[in-house]
Each structure stands twice: as C-alpha cells, then as structure tokens.
C-alpha positions in Angstrom: 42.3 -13.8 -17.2 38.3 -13.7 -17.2 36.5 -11.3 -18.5 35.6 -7.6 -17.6 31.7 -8.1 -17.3 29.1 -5.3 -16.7 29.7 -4.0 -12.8 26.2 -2.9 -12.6 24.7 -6.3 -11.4 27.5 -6.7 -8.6 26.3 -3.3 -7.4 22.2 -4.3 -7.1 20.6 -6.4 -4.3 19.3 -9.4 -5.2 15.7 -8.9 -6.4 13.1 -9.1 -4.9 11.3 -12.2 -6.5 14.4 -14.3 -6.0 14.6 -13.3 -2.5 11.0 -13.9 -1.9 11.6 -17.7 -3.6 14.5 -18.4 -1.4 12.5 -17.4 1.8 9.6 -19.2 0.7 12.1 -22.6 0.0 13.2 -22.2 3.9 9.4 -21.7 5.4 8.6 -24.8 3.0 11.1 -27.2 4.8 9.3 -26.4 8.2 6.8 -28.6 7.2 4.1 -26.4 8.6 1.2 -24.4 6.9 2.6 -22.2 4.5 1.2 -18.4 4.0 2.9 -16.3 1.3 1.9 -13.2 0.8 5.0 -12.2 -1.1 5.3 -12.2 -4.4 1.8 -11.1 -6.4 1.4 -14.7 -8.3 -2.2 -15.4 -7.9 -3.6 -18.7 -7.0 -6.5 -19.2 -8.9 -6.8 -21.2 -11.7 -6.3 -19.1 -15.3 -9.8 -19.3 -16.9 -10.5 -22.2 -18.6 -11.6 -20.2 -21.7 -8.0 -18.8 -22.5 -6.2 -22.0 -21.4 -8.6 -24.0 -24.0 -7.2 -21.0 -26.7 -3.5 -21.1 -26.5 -4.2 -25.0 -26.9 -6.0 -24.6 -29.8 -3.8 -22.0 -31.0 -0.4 -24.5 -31.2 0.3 -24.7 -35.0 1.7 -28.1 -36.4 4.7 -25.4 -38.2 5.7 -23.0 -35.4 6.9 -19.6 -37.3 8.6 -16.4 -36.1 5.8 -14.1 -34.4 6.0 -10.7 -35.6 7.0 -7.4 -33.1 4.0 -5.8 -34.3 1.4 -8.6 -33.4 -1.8 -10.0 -34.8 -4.2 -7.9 -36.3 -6.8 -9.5 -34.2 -4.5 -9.0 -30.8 -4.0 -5.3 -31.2 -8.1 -4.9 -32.3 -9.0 -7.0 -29.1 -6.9 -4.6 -27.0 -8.6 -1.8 -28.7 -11.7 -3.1 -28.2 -11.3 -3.4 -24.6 -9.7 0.4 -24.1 -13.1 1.5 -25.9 -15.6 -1.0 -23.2 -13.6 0.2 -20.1 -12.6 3.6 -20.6 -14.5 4.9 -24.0 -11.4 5.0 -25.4 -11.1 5.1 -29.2 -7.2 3.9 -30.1 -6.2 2.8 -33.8 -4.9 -0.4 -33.6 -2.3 0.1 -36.1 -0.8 3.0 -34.5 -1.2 3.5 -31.3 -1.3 -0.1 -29.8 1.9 -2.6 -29.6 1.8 -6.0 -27.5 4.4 -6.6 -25.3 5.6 -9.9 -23.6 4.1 -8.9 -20.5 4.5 -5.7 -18.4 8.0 -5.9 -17.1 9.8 -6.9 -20.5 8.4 -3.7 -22.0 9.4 -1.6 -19.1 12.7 -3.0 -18.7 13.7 -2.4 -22.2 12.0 0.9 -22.8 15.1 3.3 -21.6 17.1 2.2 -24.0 14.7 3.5 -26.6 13.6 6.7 -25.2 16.6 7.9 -22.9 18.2 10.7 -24.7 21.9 10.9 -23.3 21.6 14.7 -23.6 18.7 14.0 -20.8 20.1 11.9 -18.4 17.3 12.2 -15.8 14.8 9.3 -15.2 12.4 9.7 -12.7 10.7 6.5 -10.6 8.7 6.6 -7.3 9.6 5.7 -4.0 8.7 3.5 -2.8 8.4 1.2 -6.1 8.7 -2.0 -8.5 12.1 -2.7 -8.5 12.6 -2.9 -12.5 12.0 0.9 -13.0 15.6 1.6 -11.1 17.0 -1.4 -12.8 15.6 -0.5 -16.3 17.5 3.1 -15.8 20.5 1.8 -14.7 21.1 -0.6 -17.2 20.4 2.0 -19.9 23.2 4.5 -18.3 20.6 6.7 -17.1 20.9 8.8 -14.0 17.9 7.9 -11.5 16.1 9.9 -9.5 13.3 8.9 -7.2 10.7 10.8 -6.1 8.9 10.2 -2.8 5.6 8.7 -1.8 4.4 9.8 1.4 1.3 8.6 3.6 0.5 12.3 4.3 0.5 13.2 0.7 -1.6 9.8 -0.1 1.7 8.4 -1.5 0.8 11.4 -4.3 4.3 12.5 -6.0 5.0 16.6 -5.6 5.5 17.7 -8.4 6.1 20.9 -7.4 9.4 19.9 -5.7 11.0 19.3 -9.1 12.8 22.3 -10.3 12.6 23.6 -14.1 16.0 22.9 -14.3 15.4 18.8 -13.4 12.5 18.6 -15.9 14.7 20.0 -18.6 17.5 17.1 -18.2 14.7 14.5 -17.9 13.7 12.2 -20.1 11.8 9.7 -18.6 9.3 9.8 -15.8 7.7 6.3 -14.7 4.7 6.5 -12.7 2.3 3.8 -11.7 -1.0 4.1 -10.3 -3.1 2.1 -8.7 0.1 1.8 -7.2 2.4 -1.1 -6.2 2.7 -1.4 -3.4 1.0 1.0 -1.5 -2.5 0.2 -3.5 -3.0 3.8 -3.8 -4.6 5.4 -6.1 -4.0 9.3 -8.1 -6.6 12.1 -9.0 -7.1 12.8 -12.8 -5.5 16.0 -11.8 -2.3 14.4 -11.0 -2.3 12.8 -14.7 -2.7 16.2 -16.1 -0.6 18.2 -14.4 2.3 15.5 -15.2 1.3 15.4 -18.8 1.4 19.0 -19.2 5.0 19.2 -17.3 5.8 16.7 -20.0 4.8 18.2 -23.1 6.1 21.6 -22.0 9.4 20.4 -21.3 9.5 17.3 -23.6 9.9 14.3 -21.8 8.3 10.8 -21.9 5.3 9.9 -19.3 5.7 6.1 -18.7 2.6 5.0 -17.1 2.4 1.5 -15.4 -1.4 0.8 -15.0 -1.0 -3.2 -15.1 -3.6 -3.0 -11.5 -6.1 -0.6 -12.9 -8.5 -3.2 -13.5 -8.2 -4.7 -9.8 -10.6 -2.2 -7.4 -13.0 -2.3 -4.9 -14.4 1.3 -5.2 -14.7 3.6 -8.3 -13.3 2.3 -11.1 -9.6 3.6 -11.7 -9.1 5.8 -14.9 -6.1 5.3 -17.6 -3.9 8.6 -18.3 -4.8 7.4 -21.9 -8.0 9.3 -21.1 -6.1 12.8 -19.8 -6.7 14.6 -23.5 -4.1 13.9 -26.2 -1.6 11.0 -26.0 1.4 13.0 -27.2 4.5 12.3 -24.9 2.4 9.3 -23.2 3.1 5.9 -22.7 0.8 4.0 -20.8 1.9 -0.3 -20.2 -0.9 -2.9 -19.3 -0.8 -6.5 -18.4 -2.9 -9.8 -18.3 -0.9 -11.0 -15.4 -3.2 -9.5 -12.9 -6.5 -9.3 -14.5 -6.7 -12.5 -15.9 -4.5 -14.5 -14.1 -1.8 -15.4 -16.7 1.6 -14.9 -15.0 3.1 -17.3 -16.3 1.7 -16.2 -20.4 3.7 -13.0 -20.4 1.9 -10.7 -22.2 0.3 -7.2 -22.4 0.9 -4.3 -24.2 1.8 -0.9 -24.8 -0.6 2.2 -26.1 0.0 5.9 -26.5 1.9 8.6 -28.6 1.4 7.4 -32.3 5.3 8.3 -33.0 6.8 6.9 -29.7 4.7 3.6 -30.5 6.3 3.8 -34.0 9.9 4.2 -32.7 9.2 1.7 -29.8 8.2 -1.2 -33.0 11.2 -0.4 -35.1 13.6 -0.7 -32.1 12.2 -3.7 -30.3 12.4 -5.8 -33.2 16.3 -5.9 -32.2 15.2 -7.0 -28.9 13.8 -10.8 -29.7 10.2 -9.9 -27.6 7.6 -11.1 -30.1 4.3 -12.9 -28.4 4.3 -16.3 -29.7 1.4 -16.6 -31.7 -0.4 -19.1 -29.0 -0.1 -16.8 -26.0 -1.6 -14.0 -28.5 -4.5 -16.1 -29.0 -4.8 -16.6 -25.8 -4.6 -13.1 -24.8 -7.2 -12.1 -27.6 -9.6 -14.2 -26.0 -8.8 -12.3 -22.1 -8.9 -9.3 -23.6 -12.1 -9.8 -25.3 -13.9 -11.0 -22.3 -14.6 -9.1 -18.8 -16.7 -11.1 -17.0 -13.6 -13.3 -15.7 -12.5 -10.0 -14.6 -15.2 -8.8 -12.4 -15.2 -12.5 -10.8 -11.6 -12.0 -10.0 -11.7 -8.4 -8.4 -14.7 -10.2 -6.3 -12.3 -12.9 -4.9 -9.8 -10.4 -3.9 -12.3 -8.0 -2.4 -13.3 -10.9 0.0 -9.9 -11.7 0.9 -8.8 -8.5 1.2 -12.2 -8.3 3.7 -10.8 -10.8 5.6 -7.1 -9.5 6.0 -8.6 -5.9 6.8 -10.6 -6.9 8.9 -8.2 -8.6 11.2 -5.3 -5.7 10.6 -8.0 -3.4 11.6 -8.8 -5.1 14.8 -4.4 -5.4 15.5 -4.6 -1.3 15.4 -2.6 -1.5 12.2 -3.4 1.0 9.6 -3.7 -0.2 5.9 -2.9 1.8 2.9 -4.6 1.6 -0.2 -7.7 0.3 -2.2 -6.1 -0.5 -5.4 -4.0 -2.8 -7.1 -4.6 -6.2 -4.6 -2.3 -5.1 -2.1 -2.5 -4.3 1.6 0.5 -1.6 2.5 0.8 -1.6 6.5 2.6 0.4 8.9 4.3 -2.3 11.4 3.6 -2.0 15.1 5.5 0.4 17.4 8.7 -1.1 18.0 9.2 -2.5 14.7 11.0 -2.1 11.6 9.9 -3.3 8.3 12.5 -6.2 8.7 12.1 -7.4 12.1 8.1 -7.1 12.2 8.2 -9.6 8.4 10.6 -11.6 10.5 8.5 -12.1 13.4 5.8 -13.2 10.7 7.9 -15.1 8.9 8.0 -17.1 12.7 4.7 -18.4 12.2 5.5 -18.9 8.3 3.5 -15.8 7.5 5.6 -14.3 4.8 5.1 -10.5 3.6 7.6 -8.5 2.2 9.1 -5.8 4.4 8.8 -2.5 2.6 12.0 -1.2 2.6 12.5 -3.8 -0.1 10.9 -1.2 -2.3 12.6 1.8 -1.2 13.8 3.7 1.6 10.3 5.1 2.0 9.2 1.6 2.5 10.7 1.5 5.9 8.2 1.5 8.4 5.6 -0.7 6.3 5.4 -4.4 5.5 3.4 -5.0 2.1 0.9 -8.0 1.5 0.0 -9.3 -1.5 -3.3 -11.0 -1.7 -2.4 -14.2 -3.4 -3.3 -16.7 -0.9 -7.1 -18.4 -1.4 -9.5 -17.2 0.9 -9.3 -19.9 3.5 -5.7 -19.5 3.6 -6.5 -16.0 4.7 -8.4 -16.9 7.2 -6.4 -19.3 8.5 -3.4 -17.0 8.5 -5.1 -14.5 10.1 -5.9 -17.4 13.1 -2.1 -17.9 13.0 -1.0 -14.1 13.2 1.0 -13.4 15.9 0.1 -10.7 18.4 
C-alpha cells in the first residue's frame, strides 16, 4: 500500500520556473539562436567584489550559521535602509536575513496565519509562491485583481469589513512582478491603516525596488510606524546573486521577534559565506546604479521595437516589460508564435487569470541579444 501523501501538490500546475526550463531545453535542441526572456535570472556577471568575499569567507571549520545572522549582516542591511530611504531600523530588532526572497515568503504563513483568520490575500496577476505559500499553510486564498485601467492598483474598497476581519495576511508587491508597475505612497497607507484597524499582517515584497528608470520607488517601511508590517528584500535582483539566496526581512519589532523564534525550526540559516558576501552588496551601491543602467538600455531597445509593433507596454519598474498581445491572440498562442523564432516570454496567464491577454518579458538577455531578438521578432 503506498502512502497517503499531501494532495495539494497533485492539485497545482507545474511552476512556472520548471516550465520555463523545460521550454527553454526544447528551443535549445533547435540549434538556433536562443532568446529567453522567461525566467528573471540575469546574465551579467555577479560583481567581482562579492564573489572575491564569499571566497574569502570559506572557513577551514564550517559551523552551524545562526537564524538570527551576523551582527555585521543585519548592520549592513541597516545601513543601506538609512542611505536609500533615511530609514533608521535597529538591527537587533527589526531586521532578520532570510535565504533569499522566496524562502521567507514561502514559509511565512505558517507563522502568521491565525486559523481563526483564514483569509490571505495575493494579487492577480502574481508570483506564483504567494498562492502556494497559503495553500500549503491551510489558508483560504483570495486574490485581488490588477487591472490596466486601475494601473494594476488593488481596490481596496472592494473588500468588505467583514473580509478584512477573517484576514490575516495580505501580500502585496510593488514595483510589481510582472506588470513593472508601480503604487502611490497613498496606496501603502491606506493598506496599513486597514491593517492596523482590523489586525492583520501587511507582507510587502519590494525585492525590485531598487531596479527603476524614473523616481526612485519608496519602501512601505517609510509609511509611519512599522506595526503590522512586513516588508521582504532580496540581492537576487540588485546585485545579481541568484544563485547566493539571500535577503532579508524588516518591520514590526514583535512579528520579527516571532518570525526568529519560529524559523529556527525551519533549517534557513545564511551560511556564513553567502553572509559575507551579502555584507559586502549591501554595503556597496555603486554596482547597483550600473546594473539599473544596463537594464534601462535594454529595456530602450525592447521598447523601442514593441512600441514601433503597436504593442502597448506596462510598467517602469521591477525589469520587466508586461505587454498586451496583438489582436487575435491569446497569451498562449502569441508566446507560441515567439517561441517559433525561439523567442521565449512567458504568456501571462501563467500568473493569473488577469494575465490573459499579456505576455511578460523579463529583461535577462545582454543587450546584443536584445537587439538581435528584436531583428528576429516575428510580425
């Protein structure tokens, strides 16, 4: 007889990075040029700087990290929240690395979901772990939409009293993924106060907020006090360390204390390497500003191009271009007609049903890849 395992995962597509490798595999054996746009794993080089620090960094007696961090890693962050948003965070209380931006969110329902609460909110569309994160922490999921007339701005209006009483957990995630879009201040505080008057955790994903080709994004850190605030950032983006896994969570003093005691049942410790290596990214912006200046010429090149198709474009954070397909597509069959000419996007249902109608680029590509894809674009 084998065993009874957990449903859930029979239930769920496959996701969306694992899709994206498979497709990726089959536009490899063509044996022609390759464009991926799919999956946001940049192709530039991490710094030199931070790879020369996790090398240096490898111990001769390797020792359990602690959940808490170094010292020196939770300053570093602090140090940075103060440079980019004159932010002024204690270290010891209000800041917690995580192994980069999707462990943390993934495991963070099964901390803060109260069962009395069932109700966890996510946008649509979205990054698939939100739903995922819910569902494997027996929460009921909701999804709220992100329209192109409301600038892919959630209504909160639309949420009755009764709804914001039964919820526990709102994620939210500006600049978005993968609409690039960004939110007002006002949209941070209104949330904030729906969340303190009714008691519920704000979860806010800002791993993109340092990736912008206008004003600089703001952090809800900086909407008045953090109380009922959680806000999640990442060194995968903005400093090209994918692979490193690491980031970290600030806010709420007592969530942050809760959040240590219970992840130290969940094995995610930073191994002390990658948090040297993420001391030295955090401590340095320059890297940064030359990365947000690559992506601003690609993303040039691919609007450009779009532009000149008649297809609109979403969007002018994160380092994605969300755009509606061409009359007489759908999001599947106009990424399949790109996939053709090994162009490969991801369609944007994939995110959501508020996806449909969009295919979603992701700027990974090197610039004369860009160009060259944009030569090989079907019309």
């Amino acid at each position: 007889m084998k065993p009874a395992l957990n449903p859930l995962l029979g239930r769920l597509a496959a996701y969306l990075q694992e899709k994206a490798n498979a497709q990726r595999e089959t536009a490899a054996r063509s044996g022609k040029p390759l464009y991926d746009f799919g999956i946001g794993d940049p192709r530039e080089p991490t710094p030199e700087f931070i790879r020369k620090a996790l090398r240096e960094a490898v111990s001769e007696v390797s020792q359990y990290p602690s959940i808490s961090g170094m010292p020196a890693l939770r300053r570093a962050v602090a140090a940075y929240l103060s440079r980019r948003f004159s932010l002024s965070l204690n270290p010891d209380t209000e800041i917690l690395p995580c192994a980069g931006a999707k462990e943390a969110l993934f495991h963070l329902p099964m901390i803060a979901l109260n069962p009395a609460r069932p109700l966890c909110w996510y946008p649509d569309p979205a990054y698939p772990v939100y739903e995922r994160a819910i569902l494997f922490a027996q929460g009921t999921a909701r999804t709220y939409p992100l329209k192109a007339e409301r600038a892919f701005l959630s209504d909160l209006d639309a949420i009755s009293p009764e709804q914001w009483r039964q919820t526990s957990i709102w994620f939210d995630c500006y600049p978005h993924n993968p609409t690039g879009a960004g939110a007002p201040r006002s949209h941070h505080e209104r949330l904030l106060s729906l969340a303190r008057e009714h008691g519920f955790v704000v979860v806010c994903d800002e791993p993109y907020v340092d990736l912008y080709v206008g004003p600089p994004p703001h952090s809800a850190l900086q909407i008045g006090s953090r109380e009922n605030l959680i806000a999640i950032h990442s060194l995968s983006k903005r400093s090209g360390m994918t692979g490193y896994r690491s980031g970290f969570i600030a806010g709420d003093p007592a969530l942050i204390a809760t959040l240590r005691e219970a992840r130290a049942n969940f094995g995610v410790a930073s191994q002390g390497f990658v948090q040297a290596a993420a001391i030295a990214a955090w401590n340095d912006d320059a890297h940064v500003e030359e990365r947000r200046k690559v992506f601003a010429d690609k993303r040039a090149v691919l609007l450009a191009h779009l532009r000149k198709l008649g297809l609109a474009v979403g969007g002018d954070g994160a380092f994605y271009l969300w755009v509606r397909v061409p009359p007489g597509f759908t999001s599947d069959s106009y990424a399949a007609r790109l996939a053709e000419a090994n162009i490969l996007v991801v369609a944007g249902n994939s995110f959501g049903p508020s996806g449909e109608g969009f295919i979603r680029l992701a700027m990974v590509p090197t610039l004369s890849d860009c160009k060259a894809a944009v030569e090989a674009w079907p019309v």
